[in-house]
Gaussian input, Z-matrix of N, CA and C with variables (Angstrom, degrees):
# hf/3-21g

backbone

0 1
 N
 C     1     B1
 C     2     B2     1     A1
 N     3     B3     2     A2     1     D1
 C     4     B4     3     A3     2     D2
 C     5     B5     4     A4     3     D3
 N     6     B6     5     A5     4     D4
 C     7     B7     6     A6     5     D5
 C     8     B8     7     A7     6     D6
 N     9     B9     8     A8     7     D7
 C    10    B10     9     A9     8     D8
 C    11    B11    10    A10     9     D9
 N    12    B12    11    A11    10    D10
 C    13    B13    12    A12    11    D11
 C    14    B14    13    A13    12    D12
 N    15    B15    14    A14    13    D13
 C    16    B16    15    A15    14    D14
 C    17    B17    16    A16    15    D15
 N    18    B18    17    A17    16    D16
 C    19    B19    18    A18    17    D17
 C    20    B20    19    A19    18    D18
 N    21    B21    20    A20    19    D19
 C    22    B22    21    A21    20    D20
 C    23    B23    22    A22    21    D21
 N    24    B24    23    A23    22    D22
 C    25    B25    24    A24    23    D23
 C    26    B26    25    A25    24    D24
 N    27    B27    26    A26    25    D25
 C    28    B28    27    A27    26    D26
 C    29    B29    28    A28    27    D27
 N    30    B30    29    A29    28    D28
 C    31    B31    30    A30    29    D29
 C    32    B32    31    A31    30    D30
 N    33    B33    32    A32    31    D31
 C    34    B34    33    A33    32    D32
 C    35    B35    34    A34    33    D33
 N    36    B36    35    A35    34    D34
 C    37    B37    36    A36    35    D35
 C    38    B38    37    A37    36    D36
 N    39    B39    38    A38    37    D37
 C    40    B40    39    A39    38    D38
 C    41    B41    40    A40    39    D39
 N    42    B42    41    A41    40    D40
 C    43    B43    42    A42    41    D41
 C    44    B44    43    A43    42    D42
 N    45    B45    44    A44    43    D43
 C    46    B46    45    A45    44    D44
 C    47    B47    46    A46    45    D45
 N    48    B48    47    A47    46    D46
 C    49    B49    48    A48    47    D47
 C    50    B50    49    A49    48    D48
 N    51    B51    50    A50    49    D49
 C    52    B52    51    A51    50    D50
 C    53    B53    52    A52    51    D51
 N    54    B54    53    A53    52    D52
 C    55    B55    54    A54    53    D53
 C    56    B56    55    A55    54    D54
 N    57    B57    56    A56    55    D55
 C    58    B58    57    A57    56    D56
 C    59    B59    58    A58    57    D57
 N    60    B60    59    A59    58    D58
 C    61    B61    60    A60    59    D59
 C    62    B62    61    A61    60    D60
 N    63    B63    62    A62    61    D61
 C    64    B64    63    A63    62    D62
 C    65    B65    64    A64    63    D63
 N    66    B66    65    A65    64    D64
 C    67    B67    66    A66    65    D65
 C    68    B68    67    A67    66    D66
 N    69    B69    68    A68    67    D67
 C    70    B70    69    A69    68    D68
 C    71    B71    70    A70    69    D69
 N    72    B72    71    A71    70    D70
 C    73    B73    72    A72    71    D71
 C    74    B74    73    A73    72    D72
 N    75    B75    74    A74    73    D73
 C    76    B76    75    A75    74    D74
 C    77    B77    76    A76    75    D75
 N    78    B78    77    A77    76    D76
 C    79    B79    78    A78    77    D77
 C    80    B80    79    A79    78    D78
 N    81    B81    80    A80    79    D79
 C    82    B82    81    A81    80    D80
 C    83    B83    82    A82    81    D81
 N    84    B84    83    A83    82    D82
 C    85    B85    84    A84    83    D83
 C    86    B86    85    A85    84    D84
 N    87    B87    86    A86    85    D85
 C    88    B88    87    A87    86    D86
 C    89    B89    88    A88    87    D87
 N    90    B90    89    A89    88    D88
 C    91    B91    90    A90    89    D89
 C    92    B92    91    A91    90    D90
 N    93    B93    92    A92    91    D91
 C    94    B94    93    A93    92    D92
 C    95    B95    94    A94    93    D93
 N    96    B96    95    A95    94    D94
 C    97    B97    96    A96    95    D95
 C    98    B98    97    A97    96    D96
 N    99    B99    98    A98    97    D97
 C   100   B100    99    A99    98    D98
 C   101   B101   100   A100    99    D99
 N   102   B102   101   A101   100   D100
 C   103   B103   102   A102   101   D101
 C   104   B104   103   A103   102   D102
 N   105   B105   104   A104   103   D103
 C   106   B106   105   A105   104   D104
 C   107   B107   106   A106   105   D105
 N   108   B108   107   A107   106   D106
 C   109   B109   108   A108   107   D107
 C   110   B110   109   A109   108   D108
 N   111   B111   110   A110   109   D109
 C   112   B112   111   A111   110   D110
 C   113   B113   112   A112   111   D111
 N   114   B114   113   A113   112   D112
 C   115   B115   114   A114   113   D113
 C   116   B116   115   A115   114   D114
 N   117   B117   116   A116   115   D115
 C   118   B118   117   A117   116   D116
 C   119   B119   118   A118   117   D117
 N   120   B120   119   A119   118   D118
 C   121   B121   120   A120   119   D119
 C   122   B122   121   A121   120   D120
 N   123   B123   122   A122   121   D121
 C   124   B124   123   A123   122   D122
 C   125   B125   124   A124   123   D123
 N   126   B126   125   A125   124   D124
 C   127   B127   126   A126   125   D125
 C   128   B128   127   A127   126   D126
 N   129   B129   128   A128   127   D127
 C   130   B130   129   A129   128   D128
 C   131   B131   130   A130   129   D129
 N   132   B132   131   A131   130   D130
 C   133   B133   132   A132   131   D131
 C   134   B134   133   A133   132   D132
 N   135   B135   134   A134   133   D133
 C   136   B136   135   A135   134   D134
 C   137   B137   136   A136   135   D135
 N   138   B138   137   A137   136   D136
 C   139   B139   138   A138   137   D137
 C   140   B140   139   A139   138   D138
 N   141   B141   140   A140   139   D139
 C   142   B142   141   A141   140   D140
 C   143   B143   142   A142   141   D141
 N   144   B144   143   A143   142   D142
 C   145   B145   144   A144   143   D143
 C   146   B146   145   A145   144   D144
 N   147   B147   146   A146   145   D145
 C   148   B148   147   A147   146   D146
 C   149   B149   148   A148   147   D147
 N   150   B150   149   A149   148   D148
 C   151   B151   150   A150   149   D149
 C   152   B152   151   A151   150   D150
 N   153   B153   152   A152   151   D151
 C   154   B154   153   A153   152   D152
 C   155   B155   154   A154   153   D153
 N   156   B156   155   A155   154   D154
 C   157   B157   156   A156   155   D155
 C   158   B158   157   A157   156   D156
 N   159   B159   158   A158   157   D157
 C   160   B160   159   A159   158   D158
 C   161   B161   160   A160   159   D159
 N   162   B162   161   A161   160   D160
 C   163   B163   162   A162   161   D161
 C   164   B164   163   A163   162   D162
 N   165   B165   164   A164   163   D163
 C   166   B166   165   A165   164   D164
 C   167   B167   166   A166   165   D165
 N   168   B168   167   A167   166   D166
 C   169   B169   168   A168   167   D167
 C   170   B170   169   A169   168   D168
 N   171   B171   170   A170   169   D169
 C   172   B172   171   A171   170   D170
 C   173   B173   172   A172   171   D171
 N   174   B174   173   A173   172   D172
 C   175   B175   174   A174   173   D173
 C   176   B176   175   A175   174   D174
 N   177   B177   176   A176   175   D175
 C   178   B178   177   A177   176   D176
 C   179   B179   178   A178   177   D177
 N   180   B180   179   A179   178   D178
 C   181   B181   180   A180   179   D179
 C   182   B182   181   A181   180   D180
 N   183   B183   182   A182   181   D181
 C   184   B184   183   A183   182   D182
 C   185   B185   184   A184   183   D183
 N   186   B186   185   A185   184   D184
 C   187   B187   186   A186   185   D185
 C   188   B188   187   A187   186   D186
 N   189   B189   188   A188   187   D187
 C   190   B190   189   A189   188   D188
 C   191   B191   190   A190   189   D189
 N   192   B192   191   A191   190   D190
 C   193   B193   192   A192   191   D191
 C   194   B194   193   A193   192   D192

   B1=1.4470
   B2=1.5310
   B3=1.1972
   B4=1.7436
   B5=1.2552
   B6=1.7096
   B7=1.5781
   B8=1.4805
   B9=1.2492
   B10=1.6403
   B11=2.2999
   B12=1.1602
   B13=1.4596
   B14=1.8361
   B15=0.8386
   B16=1.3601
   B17=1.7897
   B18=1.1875
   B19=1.2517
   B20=1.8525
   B21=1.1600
   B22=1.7698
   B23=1.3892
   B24=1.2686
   B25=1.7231
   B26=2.1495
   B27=1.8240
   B28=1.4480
   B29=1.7519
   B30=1.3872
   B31=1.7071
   B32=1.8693
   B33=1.4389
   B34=1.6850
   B35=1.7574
   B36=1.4061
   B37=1.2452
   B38=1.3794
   B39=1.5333
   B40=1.8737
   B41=1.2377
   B42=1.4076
   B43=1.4176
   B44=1.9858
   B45=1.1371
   B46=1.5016
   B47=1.6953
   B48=1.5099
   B49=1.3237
   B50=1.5273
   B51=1.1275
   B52=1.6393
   B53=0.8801
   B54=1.4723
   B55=1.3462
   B56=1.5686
   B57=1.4502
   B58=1.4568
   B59=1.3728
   B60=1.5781
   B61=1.5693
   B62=1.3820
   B63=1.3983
   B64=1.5066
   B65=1.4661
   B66=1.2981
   B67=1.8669
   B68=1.3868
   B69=1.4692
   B70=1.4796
   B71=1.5969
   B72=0.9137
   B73=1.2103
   B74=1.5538
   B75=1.1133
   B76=1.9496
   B77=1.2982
   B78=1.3020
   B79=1.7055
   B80=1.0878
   B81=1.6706
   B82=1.2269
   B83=1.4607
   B84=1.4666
   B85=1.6281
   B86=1.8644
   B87=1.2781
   B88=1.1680
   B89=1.5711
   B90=0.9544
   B91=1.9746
   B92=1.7268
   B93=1.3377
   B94=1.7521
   B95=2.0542
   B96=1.1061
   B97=1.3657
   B98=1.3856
   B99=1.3512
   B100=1.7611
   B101=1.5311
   B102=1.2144
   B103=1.2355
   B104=1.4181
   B105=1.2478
   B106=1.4578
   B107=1.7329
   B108=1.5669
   B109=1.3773
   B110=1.5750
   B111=1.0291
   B112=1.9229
   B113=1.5152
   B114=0.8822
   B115=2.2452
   B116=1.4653
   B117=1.7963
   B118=1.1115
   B119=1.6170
   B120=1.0301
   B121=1.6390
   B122=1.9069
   B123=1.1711
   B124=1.5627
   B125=1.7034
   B126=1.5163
   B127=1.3587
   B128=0.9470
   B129=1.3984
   B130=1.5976
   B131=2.0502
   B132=1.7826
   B133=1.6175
   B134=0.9008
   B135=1.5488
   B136=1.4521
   B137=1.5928
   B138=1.3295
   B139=0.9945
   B140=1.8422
   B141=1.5084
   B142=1.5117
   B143=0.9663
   B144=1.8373
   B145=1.0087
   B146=1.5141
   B147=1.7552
   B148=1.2742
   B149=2.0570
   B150=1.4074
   B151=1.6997
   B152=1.4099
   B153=1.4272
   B154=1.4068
   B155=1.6708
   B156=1.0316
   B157=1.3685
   B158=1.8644
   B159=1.0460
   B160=1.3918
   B161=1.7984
   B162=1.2235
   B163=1.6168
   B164=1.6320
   B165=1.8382
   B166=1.3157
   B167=1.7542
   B168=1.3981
   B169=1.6399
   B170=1.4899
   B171=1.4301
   B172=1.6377
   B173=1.7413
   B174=1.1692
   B175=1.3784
   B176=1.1576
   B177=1.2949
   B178=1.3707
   B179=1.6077
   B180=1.2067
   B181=1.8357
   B182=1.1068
   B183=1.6668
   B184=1.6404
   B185=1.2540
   B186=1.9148
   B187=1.6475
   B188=1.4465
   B189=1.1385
   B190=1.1006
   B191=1.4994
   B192=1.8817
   B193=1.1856
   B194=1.3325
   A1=108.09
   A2=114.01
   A3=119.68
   A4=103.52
   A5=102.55
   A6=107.16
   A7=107.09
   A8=130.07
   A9=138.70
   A10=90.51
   A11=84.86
   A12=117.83
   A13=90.96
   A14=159.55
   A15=167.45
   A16=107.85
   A17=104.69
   A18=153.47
   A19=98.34
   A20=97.49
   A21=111.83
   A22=97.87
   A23=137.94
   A24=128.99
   A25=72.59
   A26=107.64
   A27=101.57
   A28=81.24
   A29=111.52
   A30=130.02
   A31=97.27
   A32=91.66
   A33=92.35
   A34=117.78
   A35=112.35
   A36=91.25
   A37=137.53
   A38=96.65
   A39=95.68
   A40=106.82
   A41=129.75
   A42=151.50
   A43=69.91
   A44=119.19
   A45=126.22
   A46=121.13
   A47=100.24
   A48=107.39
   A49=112.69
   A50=120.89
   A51=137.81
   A52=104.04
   A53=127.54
   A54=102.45
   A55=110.36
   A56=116.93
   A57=122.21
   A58=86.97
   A59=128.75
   A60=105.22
   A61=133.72
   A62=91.42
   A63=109.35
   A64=131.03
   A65=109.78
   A66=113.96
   A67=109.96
   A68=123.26
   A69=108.67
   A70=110.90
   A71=145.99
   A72=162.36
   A73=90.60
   A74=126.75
   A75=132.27
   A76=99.06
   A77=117.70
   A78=110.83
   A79=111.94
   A80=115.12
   A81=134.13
   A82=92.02
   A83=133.46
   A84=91.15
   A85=97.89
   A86=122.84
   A87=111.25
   A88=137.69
   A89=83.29
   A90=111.95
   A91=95.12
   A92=108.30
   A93=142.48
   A94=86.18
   A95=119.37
   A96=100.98
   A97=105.55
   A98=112.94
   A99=116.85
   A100=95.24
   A101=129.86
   A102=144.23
   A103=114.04
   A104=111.81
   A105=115.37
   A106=119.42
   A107=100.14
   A108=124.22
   A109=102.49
   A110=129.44
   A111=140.72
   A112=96.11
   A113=121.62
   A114=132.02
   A115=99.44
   A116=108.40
   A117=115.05
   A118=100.61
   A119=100.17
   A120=110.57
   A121=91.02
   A122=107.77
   A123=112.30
   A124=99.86
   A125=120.41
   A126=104.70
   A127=132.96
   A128=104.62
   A129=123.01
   A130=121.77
   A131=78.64
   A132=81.29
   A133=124.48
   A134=119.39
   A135=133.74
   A136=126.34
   A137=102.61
   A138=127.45
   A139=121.14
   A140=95.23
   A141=111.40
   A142=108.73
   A143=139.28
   A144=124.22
   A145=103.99
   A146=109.66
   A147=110.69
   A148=109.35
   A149=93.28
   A150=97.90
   A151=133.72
   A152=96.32
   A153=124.05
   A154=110.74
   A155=97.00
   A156=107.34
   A157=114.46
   A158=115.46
   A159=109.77
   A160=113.49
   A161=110.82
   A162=126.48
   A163=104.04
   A164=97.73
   A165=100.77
   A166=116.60
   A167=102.02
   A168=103.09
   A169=91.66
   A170=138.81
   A171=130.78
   A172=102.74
   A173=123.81
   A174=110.29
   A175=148.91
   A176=104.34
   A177=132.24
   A178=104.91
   A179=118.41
   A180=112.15
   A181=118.36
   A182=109.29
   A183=124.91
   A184=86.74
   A185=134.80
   A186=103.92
   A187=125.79
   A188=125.45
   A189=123.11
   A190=125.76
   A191=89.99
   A192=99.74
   A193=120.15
   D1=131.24
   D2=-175.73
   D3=-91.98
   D4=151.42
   D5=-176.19
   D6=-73.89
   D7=149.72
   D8=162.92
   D9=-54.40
   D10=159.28
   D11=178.79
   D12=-79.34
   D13=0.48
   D14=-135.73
   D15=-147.00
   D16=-53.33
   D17=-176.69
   D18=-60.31
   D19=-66.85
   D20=-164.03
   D21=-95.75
   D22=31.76
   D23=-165.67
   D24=-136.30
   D25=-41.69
   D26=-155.34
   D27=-62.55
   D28=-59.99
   D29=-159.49
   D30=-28.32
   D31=-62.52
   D32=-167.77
   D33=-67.88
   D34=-30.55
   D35=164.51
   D36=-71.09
   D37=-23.19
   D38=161.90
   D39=-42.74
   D40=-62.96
   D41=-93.30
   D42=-106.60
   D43=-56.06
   D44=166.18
   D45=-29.51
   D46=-63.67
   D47=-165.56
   D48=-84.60
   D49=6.76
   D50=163.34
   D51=-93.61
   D52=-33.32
   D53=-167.75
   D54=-94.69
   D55=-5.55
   D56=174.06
   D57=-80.86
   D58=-67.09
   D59=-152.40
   D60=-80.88
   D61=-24.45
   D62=158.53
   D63=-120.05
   D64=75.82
   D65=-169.21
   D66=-71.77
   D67=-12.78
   D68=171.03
   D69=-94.19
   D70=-28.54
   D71=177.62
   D72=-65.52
   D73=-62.33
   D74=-176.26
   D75=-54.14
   D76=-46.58
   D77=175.55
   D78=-42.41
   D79=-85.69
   D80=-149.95
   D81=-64.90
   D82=-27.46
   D83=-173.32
   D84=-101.15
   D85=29.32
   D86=139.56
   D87=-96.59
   D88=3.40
   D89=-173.82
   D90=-80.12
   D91=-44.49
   D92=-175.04
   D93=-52.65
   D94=-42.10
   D95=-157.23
   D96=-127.76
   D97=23.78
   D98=176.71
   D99=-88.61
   D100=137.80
   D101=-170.08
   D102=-84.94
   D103=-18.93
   D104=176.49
   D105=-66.60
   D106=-34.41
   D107=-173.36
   D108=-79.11
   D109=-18.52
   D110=-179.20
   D111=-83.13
   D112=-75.31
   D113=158.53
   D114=-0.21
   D115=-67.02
   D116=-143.14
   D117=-86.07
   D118=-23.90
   D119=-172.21
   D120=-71.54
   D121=-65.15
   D122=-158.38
   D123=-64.94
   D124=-13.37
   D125=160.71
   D126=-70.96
   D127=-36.11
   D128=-177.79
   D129=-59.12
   D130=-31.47
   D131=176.81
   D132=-96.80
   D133=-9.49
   D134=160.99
   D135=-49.86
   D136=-37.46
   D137=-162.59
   D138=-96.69
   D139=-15.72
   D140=156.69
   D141=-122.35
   D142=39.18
   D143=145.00
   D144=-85.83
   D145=-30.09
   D146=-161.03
   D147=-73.92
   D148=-41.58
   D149=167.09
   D150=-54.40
   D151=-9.88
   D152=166.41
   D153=-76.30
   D154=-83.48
   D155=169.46
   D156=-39.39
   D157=-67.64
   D158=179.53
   D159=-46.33
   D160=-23.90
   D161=-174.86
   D162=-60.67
   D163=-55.59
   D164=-171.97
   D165=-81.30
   D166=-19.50
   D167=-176.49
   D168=-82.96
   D169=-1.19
   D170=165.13
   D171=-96.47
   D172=-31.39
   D173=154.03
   D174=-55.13
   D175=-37.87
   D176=168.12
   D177=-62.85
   D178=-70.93
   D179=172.24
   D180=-24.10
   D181=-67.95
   D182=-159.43
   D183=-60.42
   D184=-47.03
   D185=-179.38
   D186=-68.21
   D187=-18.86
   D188=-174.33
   D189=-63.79
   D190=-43.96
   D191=-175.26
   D192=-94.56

């Protein structure tokens, strides 16, 4: 559903007055919605789920064997 023209004039002047009174806070939660940073995140956890896993399928051996 698209914002009304009414709607997106209120959105952006918030989007304004945060960013004057609070410019670090305006950062970071635009940092929050750059898509590049979601990539990097979901690699990262991908990637220790799997070191995880490889941890326990090497645990699992050494008991077996």
């Amino acid at each position: 559903m698209a914002l009304s023209m009414e709607e997106q004039r209120i959105l952006t002047q918030i989007e304004v007055r945060l960013s004057e009174d609070e410019p670090r806070l305006a950062h970071r939660l635009a940092r929050l919605g750059a898509p590049r940073r979601r990539t990097r995140t979901i690699i990262l956890a991908a990637a220790a789920i799997i070191i995880v896993l490889a941890a326990i399928g090497a645990a699992t051996a050494a008991a077996v064997l």
